[in-house]
C-alpha positions in Angstrom: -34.5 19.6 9.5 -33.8 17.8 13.1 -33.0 14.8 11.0 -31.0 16.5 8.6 -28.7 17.9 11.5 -28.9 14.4 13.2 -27.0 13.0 10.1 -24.6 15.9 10.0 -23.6 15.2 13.7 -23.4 11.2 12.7 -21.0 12.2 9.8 -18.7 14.6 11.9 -18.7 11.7 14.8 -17.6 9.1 12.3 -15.2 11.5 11.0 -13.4 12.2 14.6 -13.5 8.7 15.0 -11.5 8.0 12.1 -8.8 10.5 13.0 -8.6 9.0 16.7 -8.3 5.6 15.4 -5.4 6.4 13.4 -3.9 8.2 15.9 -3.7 5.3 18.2 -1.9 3.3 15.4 1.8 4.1 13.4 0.8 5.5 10.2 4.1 4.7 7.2 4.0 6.6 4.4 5.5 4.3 0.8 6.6 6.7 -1.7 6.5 4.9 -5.2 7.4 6.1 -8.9 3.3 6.5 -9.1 3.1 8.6 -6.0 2.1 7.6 -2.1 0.4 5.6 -0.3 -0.2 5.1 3.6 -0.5 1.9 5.3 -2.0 2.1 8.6 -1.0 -1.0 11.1 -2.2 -3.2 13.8 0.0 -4.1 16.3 -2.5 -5.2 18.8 -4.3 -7.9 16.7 -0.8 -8.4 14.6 2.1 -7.6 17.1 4.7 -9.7 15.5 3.9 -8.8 12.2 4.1 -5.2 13.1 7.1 -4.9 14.8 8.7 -6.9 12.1 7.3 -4.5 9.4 8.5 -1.3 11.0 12.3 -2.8 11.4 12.4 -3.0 7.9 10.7 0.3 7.6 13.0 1.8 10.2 16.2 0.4 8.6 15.1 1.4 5.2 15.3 -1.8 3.5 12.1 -1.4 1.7 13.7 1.9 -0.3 15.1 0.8 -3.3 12.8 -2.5 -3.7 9.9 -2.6 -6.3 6.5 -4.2 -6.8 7.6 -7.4 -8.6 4.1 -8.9 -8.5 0.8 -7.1 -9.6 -2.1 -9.7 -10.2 -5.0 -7.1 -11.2 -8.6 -7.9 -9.5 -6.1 -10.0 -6.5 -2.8 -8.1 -5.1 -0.1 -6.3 -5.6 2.9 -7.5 -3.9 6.6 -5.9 -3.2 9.4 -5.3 -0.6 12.1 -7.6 -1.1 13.3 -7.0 -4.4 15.6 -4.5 -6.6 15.0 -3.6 -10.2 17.1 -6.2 -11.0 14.8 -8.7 -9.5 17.7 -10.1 -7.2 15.9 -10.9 -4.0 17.3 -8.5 -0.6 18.8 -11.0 2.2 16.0 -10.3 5.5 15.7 -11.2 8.6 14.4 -14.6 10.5 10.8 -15.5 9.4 8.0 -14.6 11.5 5.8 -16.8 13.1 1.8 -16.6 11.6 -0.4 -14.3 12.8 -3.7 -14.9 10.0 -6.0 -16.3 13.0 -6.1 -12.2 14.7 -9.4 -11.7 13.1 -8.6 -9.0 10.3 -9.5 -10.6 6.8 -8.2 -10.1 3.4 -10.5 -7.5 2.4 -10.0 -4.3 -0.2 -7.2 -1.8 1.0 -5.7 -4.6 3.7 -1.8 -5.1 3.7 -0.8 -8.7 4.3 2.6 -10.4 4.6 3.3 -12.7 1.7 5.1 -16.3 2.8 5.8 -19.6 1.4 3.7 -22.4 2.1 5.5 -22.4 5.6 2.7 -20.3 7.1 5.8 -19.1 9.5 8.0 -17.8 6.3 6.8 -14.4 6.2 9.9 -12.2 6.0 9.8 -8.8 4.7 7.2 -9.1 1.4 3.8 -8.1 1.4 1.0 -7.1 -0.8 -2.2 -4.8 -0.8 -5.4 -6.3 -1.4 -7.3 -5.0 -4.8 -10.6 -7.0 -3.8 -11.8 -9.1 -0.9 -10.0 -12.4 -1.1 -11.4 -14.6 1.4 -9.1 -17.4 0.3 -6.6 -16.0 2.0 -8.1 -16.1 5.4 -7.2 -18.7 8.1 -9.8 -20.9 8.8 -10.1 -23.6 11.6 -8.6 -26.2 9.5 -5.8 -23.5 7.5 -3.5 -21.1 8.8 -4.1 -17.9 6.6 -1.9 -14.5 5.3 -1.2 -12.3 8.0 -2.9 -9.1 7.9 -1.3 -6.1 9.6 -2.7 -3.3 7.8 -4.8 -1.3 6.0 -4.2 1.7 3.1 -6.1 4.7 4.8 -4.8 7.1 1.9 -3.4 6.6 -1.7 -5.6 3.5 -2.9 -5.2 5.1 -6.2 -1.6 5.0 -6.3 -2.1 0.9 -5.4 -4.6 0.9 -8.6 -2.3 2.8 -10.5 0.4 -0.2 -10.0 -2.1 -2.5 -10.7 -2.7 -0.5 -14.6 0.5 -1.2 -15.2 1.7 -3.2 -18.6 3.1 -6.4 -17.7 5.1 -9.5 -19.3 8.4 -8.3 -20.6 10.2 -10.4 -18.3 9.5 -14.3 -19.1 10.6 -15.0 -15.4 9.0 -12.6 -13.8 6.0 -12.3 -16.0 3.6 -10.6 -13.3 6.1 -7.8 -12.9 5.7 -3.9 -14.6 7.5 -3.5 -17.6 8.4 -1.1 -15.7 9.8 -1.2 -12.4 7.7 0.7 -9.8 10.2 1.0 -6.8 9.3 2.2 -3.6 11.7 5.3 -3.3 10.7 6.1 0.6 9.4 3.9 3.6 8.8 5.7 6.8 6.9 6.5 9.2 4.6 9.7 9.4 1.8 11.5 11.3 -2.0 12.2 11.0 -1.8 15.8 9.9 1.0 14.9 6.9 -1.2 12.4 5.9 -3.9 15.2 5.4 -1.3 17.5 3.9 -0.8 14.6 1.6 -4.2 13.8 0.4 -4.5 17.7 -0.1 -1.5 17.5 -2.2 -2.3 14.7 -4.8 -5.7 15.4 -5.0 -4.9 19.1 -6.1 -4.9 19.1 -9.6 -1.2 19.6 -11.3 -1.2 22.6 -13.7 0.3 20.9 -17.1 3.0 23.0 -18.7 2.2 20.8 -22.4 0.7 24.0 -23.6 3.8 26.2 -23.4 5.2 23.7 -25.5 2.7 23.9 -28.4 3.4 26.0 -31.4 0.9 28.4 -32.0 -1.3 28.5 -34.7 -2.3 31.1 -37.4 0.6 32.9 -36.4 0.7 36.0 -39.0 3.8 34.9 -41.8 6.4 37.3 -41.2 
């Protein structure tokens, strides 16, 4: 019984925890076609990277843009360009932040560059695995990661379902485009009204469409 309670205790502490932590961090909520996720960021181990994010969140470039690349197993990447695939114009680069000791692990939001590792502008991606390639080492610069999805992995696993190759150019893009309809940022308790919300089963209305059967002739 004492250890039973002992684990209880251990579960609410880690639970408080959690909520703190977020709270000390700006939580932005990215409404898609699929539904939303949240990305929590890091601006004391990425401060540049952060405060670049959030200008784009803040000026609203990211609404409109869709997730052009969805590599399932790796990333899925967006924020920088329309349905049309014509790329936004952004801001300066940024200058790379990979060696701030967060790793390219599950649910982590990175920025995407060139091989510049200071070409980072306004696209990133959300990890689907741990990809340890993408980490700096002493002898690489790495991706910068900023972030982490703390609600709405399912909506980033939902993007990565999605059929693929109907654009020969663009052949890791939806058929479909998935835009991000909203970028902003939110609180703690929206994000629990959120989870609530698309975890909550959605009555179907299907059945008032069906035509029923053995319906006496007339």
């Amino acid at each position: 019984m004492f250890k039973k309670m002992i684990n209880v205790l251990f579960g609410l502490c880690i639970t408080v925890s959690t909520y703190v932590y977020a709270d000390e961090n700006t939580l932005v909520a990215v409404k898609t076609d699929l539904g939303t996720f949240v990305i929590e960021v890091y601006p004391k181990s990425a401060p540049a990277t952060v405060q670049n994010f959030l200008g784009y969140v803040d000026s609203k470039f990211y609404d409109g843009t869709i997730f052009h690349r969805v590599v399932p197993g790796f990333v899925v990447q967006g924020g920088g360009m329309t349905f049309d695939f014509a790329e936004k114009e952004t801001r300066k680069p940024i200058a790379n932040e990979s060696l701030n000791g967060l790793k390219n692990d599950y649910r982590s939001v990175a920025m995407a560059r060139q091989q510049d590792p200071n070409s980072a502008t306004a696209q990133f991606y959300v990890n689907l695995q741990n990809n340890p390639g993408l980490n700096a080492t002493e002898t690489k610069p790495g991706y910068t990661v900023f972030g982490k999805v703390v609600a709405g992995m399912e909506v980033i696993e939902k993007i990565a379902q999605e059929p693929r190759g109907m654009f020969k150019a663009f052949p890791e893009a939806p058929n479909y485009a998935v835009r991000v309809l909203s970028a902003a940022r939110t609180d703690a308790s929206s994000v629990n009204a959120l989870i609530e919300s698309q975890n909550t089963p959605k009555p179907s209305s299907f059945k008032d469409a069906l035509v029923p059967i053995n319906e006496p002739q007339q």
